[in-house]
C-alpha positions as a LaTeX table, in Angstrom:
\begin{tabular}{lrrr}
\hline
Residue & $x$ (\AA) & $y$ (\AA) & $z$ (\AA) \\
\hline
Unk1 & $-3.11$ & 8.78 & 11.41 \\
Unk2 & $-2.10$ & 5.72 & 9.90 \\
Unk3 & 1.42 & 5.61 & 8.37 \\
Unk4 & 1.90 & 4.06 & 4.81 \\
Unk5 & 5.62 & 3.21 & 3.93 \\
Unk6 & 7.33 & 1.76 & 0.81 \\
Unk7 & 10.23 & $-0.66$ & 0.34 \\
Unk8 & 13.57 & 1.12 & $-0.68$ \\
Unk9 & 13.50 & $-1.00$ & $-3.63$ \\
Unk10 & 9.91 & 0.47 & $-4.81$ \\
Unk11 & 11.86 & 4.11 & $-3.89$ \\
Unk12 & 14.33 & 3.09 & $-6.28$ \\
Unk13 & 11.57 & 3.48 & $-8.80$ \\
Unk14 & 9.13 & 6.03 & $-7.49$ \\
Unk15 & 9.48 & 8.88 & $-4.63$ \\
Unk16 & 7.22 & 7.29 & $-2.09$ \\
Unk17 & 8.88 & 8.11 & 1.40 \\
Unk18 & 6.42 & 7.15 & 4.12 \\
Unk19 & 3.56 & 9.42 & 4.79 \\
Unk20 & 0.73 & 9.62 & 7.58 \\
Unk21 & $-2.44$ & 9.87 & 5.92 \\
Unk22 & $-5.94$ & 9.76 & 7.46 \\
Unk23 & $-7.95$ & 6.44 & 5.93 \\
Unk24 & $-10.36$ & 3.98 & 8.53 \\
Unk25 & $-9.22$ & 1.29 & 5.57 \\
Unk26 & $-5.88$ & 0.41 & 3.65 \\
Unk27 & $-7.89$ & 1.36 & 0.48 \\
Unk28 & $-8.30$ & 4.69 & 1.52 \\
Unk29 & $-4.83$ & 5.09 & 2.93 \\
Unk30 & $-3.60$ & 4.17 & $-0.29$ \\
Unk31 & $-6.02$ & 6.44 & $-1.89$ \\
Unk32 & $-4.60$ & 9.28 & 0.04 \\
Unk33 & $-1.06$ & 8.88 & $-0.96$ \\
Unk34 & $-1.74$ & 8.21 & $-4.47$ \\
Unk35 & $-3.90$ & 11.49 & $-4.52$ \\
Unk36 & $-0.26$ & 13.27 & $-4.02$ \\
Unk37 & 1.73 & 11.01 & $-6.39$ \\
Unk38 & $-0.65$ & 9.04 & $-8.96$ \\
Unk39 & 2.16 & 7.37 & $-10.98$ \\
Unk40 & 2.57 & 5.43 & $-7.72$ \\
Unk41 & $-0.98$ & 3.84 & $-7.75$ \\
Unk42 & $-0.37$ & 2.04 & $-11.34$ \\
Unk43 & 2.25 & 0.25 & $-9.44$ \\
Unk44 & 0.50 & $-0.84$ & $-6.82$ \\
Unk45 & $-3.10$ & $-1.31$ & $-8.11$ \\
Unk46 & $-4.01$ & $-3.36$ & $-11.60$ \\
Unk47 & $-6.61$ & $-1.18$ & $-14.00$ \\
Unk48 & $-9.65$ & $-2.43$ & $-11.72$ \\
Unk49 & $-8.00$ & $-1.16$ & $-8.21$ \\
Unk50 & $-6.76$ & $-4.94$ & $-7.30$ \\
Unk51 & $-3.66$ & $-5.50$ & $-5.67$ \\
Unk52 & $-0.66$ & $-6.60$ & $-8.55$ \\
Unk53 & 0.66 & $-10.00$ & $-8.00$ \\
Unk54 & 3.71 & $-9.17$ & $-7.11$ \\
Unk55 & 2.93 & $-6.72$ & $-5.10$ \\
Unk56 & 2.17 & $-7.59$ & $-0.92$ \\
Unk57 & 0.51 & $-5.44$ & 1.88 \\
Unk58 & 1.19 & $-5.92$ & 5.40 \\
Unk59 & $-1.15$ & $-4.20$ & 7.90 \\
Unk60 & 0.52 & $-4.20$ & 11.22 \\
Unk61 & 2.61 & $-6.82$ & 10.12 \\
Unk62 & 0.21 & $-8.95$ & 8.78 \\
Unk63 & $-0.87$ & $-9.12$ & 5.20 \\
Unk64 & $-3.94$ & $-8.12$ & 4.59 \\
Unk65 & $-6.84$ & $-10.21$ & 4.07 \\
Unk66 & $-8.87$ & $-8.11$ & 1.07 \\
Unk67 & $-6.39$ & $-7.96$ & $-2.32$ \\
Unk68 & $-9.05$ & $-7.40$ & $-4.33$ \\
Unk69 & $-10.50$ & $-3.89$ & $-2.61$ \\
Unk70 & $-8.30$ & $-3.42$ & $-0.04$ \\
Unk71 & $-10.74$ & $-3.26$ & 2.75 \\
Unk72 & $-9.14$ & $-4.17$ & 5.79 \\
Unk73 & $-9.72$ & $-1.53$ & 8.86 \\
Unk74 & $-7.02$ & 0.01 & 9.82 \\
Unk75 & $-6.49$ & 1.76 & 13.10 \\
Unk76 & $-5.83$ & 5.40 & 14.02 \\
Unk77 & $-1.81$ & 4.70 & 14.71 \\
Unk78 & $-1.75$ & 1.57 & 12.64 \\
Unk79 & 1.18 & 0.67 & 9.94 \\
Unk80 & 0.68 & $-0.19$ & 6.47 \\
Unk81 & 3.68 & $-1.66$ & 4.87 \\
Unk82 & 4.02 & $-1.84$ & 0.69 \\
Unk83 & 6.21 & $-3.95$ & $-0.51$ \\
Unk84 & 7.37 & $-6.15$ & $-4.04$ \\
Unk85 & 6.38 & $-9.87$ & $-3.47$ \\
Unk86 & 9.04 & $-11.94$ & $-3.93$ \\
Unk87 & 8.93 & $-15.85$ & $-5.31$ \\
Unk88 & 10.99 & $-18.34$ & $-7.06$ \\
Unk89 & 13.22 & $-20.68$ & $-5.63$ \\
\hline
\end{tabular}
């Protein structure tokens, strides 16, 4: 199963330790682990399911291609990553 895991500084706001959860796409990953903590998803996702802005995925450590649905396949042992985008300068 895939494993999804949060920054400590999105912990610092939410419980989201990292969970396996079964999903063939990071959408459906996600899905899974907001199914057992929703507040989390509101975070993550805008009000049409789109990645925030400041908000980055990494799928095997590489970001993911889809922002918008999320669509990228993940693998049976693959890693998502969740994480605050940082910018400035």
């Amino acid at each position: 199963m895939p494993r999804v895991t949060f920054t400590a500084n999105l912990q610092r706001h939410l419980a989201c330790p990292p969970v396996d959860v079964a999903g063939a796409t990071v959408r459906e990953a996600l899905d899974a682990v907001f199914a057992g903590n929703p507040r989390l998803r509101g975070y993550v996702l805008d009000e049409h399911g789109a990645l925030r802005h400041h908000m980055a995925i990494f799928l095997d450590g590489t970001p993911i291609r889809d922002r918008k649905a999320q669509t990228d396949a993940v693998a049976e042992a693959g890693n998502i990553f969740v994480m605050q985008a940082l910018s400035g300068g």
